[in-house]
C-alpha positions, 0 to 999 in steps of 0.5 A, spaced: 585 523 521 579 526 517 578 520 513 578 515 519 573 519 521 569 519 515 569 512 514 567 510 521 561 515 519 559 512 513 560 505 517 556 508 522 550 510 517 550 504 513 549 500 520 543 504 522 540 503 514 541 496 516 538 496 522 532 500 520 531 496 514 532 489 517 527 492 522 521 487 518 516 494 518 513 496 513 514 503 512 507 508 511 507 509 503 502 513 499 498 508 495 498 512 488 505 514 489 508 507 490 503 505 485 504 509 480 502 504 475 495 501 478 492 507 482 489 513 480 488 519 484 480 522 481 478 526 487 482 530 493 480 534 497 479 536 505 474 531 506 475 525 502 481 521 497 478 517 491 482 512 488 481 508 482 485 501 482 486 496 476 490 489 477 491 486 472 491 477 473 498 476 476 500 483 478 503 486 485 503 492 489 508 496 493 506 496 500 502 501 502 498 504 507 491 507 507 486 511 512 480 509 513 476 507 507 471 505 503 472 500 497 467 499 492 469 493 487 467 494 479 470 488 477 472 482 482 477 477 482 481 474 487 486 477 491 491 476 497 493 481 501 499 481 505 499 485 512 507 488 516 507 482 521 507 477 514 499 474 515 496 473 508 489 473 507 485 472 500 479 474 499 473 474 492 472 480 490 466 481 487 463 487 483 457 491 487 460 488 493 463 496 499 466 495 504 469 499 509 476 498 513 481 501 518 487 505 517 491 498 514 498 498 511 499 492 507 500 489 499 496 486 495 497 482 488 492 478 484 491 472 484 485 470 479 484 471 472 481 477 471 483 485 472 481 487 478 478 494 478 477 498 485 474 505 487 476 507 494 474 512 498 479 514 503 476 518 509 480 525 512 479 526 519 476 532 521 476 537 527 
């Protein structure tokens, strides 16, 4: 009787996993965590979060989320982001270009032919 039990618990948790998964949302995910290999972390403190981010012609990030920032492209390319709700934006980014942006959760891919290589500045609240 136990294993019945058992069983119908595994059924169910897999069956919550499903619905949560099928669910299409993208869970918030820290930029430099999923994205390792292309996003390094140069400041962190109470006030600011600096990353360094370099995609290479052709890569794709992990989808993310980031506070409100400031983006500073060193060198531009052309990029596709790709927002929770499937809407996909491109955009040429060009060096010495800042910009600021809300809170957003998305991924972004190079879609050009040259290494793109950001600075973002992701702003802390305070009290």
């Amino acid at each position: 009787m136990s294993a019945s039990i058992s069983r119908m618990g595994l059924v169910a948790m897999v069956a919550a996993a499903a619905l949560l998964l099928g669910s299409g949302e993208i869970r918030a995910q820290d930029a430099a965590v999923v994205n390792a290999n292309t996003v390094t972390v140069k400041v962190d403190n109470a006030q600011v979060r600096v990353l360094e981010a370099v995609l290479p012609p052709g890569a794709q990030e992990k989808p993310h989320s980031h506070p409100a920032s400031v983006f500073y492209v060193i060198e531009g390319g052309k990029v596709r982001n790709h927002l929770p709700d499937g809407k996909l934006t491109e955009a040429e980014l060009v060096a010495g270009q800042a910009t600021y942006r809300d809170a957003t959760t998305h991924w972004a891919e190079n879609i050009g032919t040259t290494t793109i290589r950001l600075v973002i500045v992701e702003l802390k609240e305070h009290p």
